[in-house]
matplotlib code that plots the C-alpha trace (Angstrom):
import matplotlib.pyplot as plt

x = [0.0, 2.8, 0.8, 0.5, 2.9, 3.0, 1.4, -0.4, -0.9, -3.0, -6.6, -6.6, -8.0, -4.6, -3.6, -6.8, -6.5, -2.8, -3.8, -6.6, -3.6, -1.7, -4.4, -4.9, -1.4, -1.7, -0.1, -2.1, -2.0, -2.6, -4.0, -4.3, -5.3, -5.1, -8.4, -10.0, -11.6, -15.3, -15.6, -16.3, -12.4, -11.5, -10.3, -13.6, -15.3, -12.7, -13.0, -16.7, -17.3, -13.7, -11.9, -14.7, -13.8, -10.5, -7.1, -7.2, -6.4, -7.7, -6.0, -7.0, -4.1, -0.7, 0.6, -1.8, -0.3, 2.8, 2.0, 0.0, 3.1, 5.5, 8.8, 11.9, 8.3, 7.9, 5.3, 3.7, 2.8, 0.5, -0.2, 0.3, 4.1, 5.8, 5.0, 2.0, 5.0, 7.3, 3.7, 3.7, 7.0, 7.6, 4.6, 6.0, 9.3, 8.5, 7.3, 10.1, 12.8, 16.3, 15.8, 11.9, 11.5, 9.3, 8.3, 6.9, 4.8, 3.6, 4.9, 7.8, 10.7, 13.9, 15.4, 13.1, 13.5, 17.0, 16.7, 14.4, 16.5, 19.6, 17.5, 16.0, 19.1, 20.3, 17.9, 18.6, 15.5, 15.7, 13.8, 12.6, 11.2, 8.9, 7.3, 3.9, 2.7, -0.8, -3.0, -6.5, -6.5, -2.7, -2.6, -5.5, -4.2, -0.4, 1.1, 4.7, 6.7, 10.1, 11.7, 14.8, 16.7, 18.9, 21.0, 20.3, 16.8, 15.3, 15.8, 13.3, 10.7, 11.1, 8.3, 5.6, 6.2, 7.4, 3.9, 1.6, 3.7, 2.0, 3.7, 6.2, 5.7, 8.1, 5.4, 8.2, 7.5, 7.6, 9.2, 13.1, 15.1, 16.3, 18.8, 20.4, 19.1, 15.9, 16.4, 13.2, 11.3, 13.8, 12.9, 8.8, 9.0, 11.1, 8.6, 6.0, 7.7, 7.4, 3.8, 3.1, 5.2, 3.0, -0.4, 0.3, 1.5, -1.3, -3.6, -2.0, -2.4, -6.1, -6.1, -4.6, -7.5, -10.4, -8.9, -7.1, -9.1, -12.7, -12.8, -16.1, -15.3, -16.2, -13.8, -10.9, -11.6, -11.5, -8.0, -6.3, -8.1, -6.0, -2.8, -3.0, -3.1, -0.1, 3.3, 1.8, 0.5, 0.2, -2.0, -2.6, -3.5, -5.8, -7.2, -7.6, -9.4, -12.1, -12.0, -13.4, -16.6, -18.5, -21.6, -23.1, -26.5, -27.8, -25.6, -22.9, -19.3, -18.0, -14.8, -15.7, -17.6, -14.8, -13.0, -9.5, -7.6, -5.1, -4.6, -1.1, 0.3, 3.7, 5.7, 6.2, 7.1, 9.6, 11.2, 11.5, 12.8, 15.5, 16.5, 17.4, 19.3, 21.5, 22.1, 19.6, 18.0, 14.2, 12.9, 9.8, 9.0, 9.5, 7.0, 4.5, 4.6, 4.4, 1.6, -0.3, 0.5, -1.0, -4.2, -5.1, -4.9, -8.2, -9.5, -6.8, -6.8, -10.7, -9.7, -7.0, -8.5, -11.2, -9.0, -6.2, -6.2, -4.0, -3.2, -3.5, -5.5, -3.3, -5.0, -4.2, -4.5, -7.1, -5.4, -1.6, -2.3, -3.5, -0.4, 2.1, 0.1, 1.2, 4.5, 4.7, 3.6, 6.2, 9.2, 8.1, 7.6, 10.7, 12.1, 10.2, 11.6, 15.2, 15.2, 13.8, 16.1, 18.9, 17.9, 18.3, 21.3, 22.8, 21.6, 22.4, 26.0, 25.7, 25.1, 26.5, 23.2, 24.2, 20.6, 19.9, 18.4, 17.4, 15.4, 13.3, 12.6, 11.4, 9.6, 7.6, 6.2, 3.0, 1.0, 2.2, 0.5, 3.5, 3.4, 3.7, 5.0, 8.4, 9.9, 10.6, 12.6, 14.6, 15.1, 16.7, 18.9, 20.2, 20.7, 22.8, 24.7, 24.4, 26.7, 24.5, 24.9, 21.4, 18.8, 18.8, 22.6, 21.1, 21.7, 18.2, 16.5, 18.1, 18.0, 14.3, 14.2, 15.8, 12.8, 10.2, 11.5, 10.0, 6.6, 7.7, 8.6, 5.4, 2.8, 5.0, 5.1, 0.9, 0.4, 2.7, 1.1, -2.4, -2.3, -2.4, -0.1, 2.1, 4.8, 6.3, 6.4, 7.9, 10.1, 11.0, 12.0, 14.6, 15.4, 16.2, 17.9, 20.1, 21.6, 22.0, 23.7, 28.2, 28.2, 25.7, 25.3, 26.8, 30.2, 28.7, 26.6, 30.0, 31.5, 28.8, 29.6, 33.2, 32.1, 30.5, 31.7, 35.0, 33.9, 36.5, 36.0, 37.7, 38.7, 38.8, 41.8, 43.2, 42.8, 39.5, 40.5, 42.3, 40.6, 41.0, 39.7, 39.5, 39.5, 36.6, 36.3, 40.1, 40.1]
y = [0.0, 2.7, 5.4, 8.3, 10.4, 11.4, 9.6, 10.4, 8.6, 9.8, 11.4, 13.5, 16.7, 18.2, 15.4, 15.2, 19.1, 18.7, 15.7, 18.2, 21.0, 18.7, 17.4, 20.8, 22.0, 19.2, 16.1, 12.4, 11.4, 8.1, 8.4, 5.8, 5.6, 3.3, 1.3, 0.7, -2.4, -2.7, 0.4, 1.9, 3.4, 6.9, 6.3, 5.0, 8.5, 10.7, 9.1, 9.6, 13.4, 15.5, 13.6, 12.7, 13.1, 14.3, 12.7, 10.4, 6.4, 5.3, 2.2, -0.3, -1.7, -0.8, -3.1, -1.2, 1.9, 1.0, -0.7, 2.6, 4.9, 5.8, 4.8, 6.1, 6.2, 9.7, 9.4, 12.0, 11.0, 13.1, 11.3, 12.1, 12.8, 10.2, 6.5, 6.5, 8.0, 4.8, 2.2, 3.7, 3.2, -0.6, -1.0, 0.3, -1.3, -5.2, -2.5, 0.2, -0.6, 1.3, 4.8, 5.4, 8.7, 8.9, 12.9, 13.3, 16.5, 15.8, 17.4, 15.6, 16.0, 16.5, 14.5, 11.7, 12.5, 12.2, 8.9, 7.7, 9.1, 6.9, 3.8, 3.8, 5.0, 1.5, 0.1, 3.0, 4.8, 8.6, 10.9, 14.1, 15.8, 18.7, 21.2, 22.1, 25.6, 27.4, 25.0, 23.7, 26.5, 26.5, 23.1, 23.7, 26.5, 27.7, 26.0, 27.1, 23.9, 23.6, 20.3, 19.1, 15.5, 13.1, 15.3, 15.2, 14.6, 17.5, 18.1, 15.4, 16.9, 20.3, 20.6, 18.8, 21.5, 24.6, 24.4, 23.9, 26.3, 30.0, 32.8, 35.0, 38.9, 39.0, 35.9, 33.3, 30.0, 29.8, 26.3, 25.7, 23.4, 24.1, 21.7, 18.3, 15.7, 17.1, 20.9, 20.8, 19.9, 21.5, 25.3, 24.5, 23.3, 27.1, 28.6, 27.4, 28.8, 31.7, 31.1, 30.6, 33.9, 36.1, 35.0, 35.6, 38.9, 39.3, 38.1, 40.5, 43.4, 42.4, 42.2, 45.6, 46.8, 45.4, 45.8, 49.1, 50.8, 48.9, 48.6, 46.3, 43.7, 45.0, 48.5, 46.4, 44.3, 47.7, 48.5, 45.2, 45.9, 49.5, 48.2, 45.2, 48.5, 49.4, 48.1, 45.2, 43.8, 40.0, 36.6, 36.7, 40.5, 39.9, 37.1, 38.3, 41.9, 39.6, 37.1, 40.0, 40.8, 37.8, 37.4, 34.5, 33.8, 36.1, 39.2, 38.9, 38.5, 34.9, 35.4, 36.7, 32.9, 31.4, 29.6, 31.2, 27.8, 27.6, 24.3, 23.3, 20.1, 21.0, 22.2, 25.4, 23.2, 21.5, 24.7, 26.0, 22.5, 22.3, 26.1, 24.4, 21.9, 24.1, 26.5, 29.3, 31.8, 31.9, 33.9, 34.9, 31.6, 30.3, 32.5, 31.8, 28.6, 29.0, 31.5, 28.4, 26.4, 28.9, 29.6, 25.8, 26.4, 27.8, 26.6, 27.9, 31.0, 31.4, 31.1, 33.8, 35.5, 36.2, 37.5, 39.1, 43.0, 44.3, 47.3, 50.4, 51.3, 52.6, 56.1, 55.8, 58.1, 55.6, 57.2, 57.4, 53.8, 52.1, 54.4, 53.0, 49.2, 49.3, 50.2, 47.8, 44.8, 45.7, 45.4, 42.5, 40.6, 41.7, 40.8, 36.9, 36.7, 37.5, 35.1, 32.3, 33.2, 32.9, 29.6, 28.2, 29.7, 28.3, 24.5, 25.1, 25.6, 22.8, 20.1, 22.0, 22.2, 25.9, 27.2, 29.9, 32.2, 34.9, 32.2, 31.3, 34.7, 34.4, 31.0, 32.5, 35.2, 33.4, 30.7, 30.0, 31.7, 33.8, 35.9, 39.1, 42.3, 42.3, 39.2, 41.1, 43.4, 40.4, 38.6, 41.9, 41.9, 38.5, 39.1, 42.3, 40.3, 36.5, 35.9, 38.3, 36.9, 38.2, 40.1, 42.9, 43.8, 44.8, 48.3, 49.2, 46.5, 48.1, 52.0, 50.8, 48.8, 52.3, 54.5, 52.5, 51.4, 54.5, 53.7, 49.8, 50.7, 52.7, 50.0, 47.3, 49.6, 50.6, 46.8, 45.9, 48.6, 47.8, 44.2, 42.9, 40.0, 40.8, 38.0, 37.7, 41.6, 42.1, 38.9, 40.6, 44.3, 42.2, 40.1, 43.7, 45.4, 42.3, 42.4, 46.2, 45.7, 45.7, 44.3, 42.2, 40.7, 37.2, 37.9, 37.9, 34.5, 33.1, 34.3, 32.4, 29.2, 29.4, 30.1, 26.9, 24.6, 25.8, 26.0, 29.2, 32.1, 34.0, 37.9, 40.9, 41.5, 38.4, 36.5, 33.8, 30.6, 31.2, 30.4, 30.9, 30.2, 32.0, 30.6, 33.0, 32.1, 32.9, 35.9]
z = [0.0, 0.9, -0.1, 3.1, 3.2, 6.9, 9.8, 13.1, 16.0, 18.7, 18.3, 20.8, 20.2, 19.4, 16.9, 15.1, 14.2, 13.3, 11.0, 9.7, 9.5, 7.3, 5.1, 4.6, 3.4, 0.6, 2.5, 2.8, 6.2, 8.0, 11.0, 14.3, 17.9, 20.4, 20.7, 24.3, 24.9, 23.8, 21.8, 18.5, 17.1, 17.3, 13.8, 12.1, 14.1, 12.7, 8.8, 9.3, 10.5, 10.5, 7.9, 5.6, 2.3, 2.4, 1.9, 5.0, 5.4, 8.8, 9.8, 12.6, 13.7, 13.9, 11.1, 8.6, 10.0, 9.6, 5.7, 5.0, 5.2, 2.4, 3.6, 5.0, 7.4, 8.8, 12.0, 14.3, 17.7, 19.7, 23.3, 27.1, 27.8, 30.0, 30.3, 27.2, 24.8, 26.1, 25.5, 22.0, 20.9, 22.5, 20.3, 17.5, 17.8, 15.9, 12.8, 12.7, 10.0, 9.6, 8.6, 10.3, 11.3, 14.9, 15.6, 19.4, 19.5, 23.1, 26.3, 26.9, 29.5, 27.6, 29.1, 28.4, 24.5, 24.9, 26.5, 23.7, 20.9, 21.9, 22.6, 19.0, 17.6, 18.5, 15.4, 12.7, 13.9, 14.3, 16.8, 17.1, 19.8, 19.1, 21.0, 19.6, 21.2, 20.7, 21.8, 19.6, 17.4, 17.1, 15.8, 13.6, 11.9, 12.5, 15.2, 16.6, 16.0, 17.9, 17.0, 17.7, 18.0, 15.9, 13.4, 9.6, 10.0, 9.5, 5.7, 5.9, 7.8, 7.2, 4.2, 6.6, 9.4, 7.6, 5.7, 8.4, 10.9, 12.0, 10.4, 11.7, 11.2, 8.2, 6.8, 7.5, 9.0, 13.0, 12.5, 12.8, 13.6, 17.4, 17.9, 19.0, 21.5, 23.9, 22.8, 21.1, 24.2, 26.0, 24.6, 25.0, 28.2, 28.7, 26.3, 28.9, 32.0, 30.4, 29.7, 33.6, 34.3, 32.0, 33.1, 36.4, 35.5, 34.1, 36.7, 39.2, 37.4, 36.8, 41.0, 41.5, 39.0, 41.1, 44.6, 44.7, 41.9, 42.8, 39.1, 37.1, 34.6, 31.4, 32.7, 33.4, 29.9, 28.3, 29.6, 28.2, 25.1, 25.1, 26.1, 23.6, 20.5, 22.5, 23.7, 25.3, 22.1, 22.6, 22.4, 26.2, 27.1, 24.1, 25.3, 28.4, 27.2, 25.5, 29.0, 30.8, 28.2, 28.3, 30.9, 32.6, 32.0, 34.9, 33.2, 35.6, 34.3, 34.1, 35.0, 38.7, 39.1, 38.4, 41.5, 41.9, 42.0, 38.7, 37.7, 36.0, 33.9, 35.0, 32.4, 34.1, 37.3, 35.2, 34.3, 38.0, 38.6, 35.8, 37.0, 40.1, 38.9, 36.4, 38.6, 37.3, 38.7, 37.5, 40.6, 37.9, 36.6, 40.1, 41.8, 39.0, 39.8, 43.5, 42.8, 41.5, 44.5, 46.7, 44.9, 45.6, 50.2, 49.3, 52.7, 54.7, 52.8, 53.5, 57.5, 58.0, 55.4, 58.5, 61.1, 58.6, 57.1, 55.3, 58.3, 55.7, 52.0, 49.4, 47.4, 44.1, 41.3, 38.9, 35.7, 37.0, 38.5, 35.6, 33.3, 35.6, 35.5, 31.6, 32.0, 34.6, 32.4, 29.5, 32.0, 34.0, 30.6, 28.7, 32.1, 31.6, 28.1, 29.5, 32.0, 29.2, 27.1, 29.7, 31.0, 27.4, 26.8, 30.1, 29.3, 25.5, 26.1, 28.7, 26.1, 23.3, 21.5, 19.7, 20.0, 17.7, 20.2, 17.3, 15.5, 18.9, 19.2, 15.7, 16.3, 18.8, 17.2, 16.0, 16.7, 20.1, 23.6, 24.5, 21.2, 21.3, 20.1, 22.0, 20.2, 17.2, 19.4, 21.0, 17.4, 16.6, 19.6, 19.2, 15.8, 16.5, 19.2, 19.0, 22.1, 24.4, 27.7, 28.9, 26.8, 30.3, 28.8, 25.2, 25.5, 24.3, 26.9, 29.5, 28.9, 28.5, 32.2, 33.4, 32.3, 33.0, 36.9, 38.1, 37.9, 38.5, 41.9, 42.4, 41.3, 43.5, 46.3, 46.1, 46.3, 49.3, 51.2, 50.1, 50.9, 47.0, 46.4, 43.3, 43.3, 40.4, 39.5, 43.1, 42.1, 38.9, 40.4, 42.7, 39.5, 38.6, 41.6, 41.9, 38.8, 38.6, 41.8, 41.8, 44.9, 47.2, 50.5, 49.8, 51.2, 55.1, 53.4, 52.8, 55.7, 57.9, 55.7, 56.6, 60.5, 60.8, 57.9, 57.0, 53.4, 52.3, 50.6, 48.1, 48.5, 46.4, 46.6, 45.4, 42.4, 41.8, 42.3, 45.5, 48.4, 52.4, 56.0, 59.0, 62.8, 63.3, 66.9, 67.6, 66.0]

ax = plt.figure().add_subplot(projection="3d")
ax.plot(x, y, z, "-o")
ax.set_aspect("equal")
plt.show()
């Protein structure tokens, strides 16, 4: 038979409308999901209704699959990340022949699609690991595809995923090829951190709107809807302008009957994690995800909520407030990007992957849910200076951190006094403070570490790399 093209495996909502995406872009397509016991196939469904009539071979068992596809075999596999990905490809294995191609568009841990590209590399078999950002529609229409994985494949893939990629603003494909091993997964489980960090940007600005200002739904929607025609331009604070329109059936806006616990699938978790372990500070990302953590003690929040006021009521100027809100947003989030793009950077040179950090910028620019305005800005700053340690050294980035810290500090300082939790653009404004600052506190740190532990401690006024200890006590 040998006739698809591509294939597919896994019907999920997000692999049916990539199928769909690539049946659309001219490609045939086989297409195959695991059956459950004692029910009708998710293939025979999709053949019937989404895929009727187009250019679609719905198999019913692997073997089929397997026959269906035009060989070197190039297949797609869109499942849960962890274990389901490892069922899925021991099931594969009696079928895969020297030269198979297997793409995993899931949520993966890099680390687990490095594992899995050695283990099939073993048979001739490459892998690629790609991250797949913007969610139903994404995948329907313009994804942002960041794949990654055994070298020399991707000349093979490249016309499947250029085609059915979103557009960047210069109408280039936001598809390329990020690099060896897990850096595919690596960059969307970053791209994802960055994700949490935004939202709950977001989210506090939204609470400093209601609480301090006493501002109504459709208002605040109003707002975002402004700032998204200005230099916050982006997916989310549109999103979140139209979020803020829609009523319940009574009238009443939806979004305030909505139970403040944010759920997670823990990809930002995995970023705070990885952070850790490389040595990274994320303090953004970190809080982001702590922020989720916390909105989830609803019932001890509910009981010291009782007996707990905040012990004074910031005045605020509503039009200054919500001036100083915008400006607020565009450093915090150019400060998210930096600290993305310095996590990469850090694990890129780690495993020798040589990310191009000017083409994720560029990646990003459509289809995923951190687009915005800013990435063209940062695709021009790594494409100025390739080797820029940290997008905050960018001369431009940071005469524009300078002007805008001013009202920064203000709109941080109004919510500590006020009571308002604002952790990650608090977290952000010390992300800031300590990197502006020559000299910080960690001398008496190391000082104390010597005191109890003998652990040394270099001095100024020597050389790095010497190292002494005092008798403190004796002294």
């Amino acid at each position: 038979m040998n006739s698809s093209q591509i294939g597919l495996y896994g019907l999920g909502v997000m692999g049916q409308n990539l199928a769909l995406n690539l049946e659309d872009n001219g490609f045939s397509v086989s297409v195959f999901n695991r059956k459950a016991p004692g029910e009708e196939t998710i293939v025979q469904e999709f053949i019937e209704n989404e895929g009727k009539g187009k250019n679609f071979y719905g198999a019913e068992s692997i073997k089929s699959f397997f026959e269906s596809l035009k060989t070197p075999r190039k297949i797609l596999i869109m499942v849960k990340a962890g274990k389901p990905v490892d069922h899925v490809l021991s099931n594969f294995l009696s079928y895969l022949e020297r030269g198979d191609i297997i793409i995993d568009g899931g949520n993966s841990h890099y680390k687990d699609t490095m594992r899995r590209k050695e283990e099939l590399k073993k048979i001739g078999v490459r892998y690629v690991g790609m991250g797949v950002s913007g969610g139903e529609q994404g995948a329907r229409f313009g994804p942002s595809l960041m794949p990654g994985g055994t070298p020399g494949t991707w000349p093979e893939i490249q016309p499947f995923f250029e085609k059915i990629a979103a557009k960047a603003f210069d109408g280039s494909p936001c598809c390329k090829w990020v690099g060896e091993d897990g850096a595919g997964h690596f960059v969307k489980m970053v791209h994802n951190g960055i994700e949490y960090a935004d939202m709950q940007l977001i989210s506090e600005a939204y609470h400093i709107l209601k609480e301090s200002l006493g501002l109504e739904a459709v208002e605040i929607g109003k707002i975002f809807e402004s700032w998204n025609d200005r230099s916050l331009n982006s997916y989310l604070i549109e999103i979140t302008s139209k979020i803020f329109m829609v009523s319940d059936d009574d009238g009443l806006p939806l979004v305030e009957k909505i139970l403040d616990c944010a759920a997670q699938k823990g990809t930002g978790r995995w970023t705070a994690i990885e952070a850790f372990e490389n040595n990274v500070a994320l303090p953004g990302i970190s809080q982001a995800v702590i922020a989720r953590f916390f909105s989830n003690l609803i019932e001890i929040r509910d009981e010291f909520s009782k007996t707990q006021r905040p012990i004074l009521k910031a005045s605020a100027n509503k039009e200054k407030l919500i001036g100083n809100l915008e400006k607020t947003l565009l450093a915090c989030r150019l400060a998210a990007y930096a600290e993305g793009f310095f996590m990469i950077s850090s694990v890129s040179d780690e495993f020798e992957w040589n990310i191009n950090y000017s083409a994720i910028a560029k990646i990003w620019q459509g289809g995923c849910i951190i687009r915005s305005a800013l990435l063209k800005e940062i695709e021009q700053a790594f494409q100025k200076e390739p080797d820029l340690k940290h997008l905050i050294l960018f001369d431009e980035f940071s005469e524009q951190l300078s002007d805008l810290q001013a009202s920064w500090r203000s709109v941080v300082g109004h919510a500590v006094y006020s009571g308002i939790p604002v952790p990650c653009m608090s977290a952000y404004l010390s992300l800031y403070d300590t990197l502006r600052s020559k000299s910080l506190p960690a001398n008496l740190i190391q000082a104390q570490r010597d005191f109890f532990g003998a652990h040394t401690y270099e001095r100024i006024d020597k050389p790095r790399g010497q190292f002494f200890h005092t008798d403190w006590e004796n002294q």
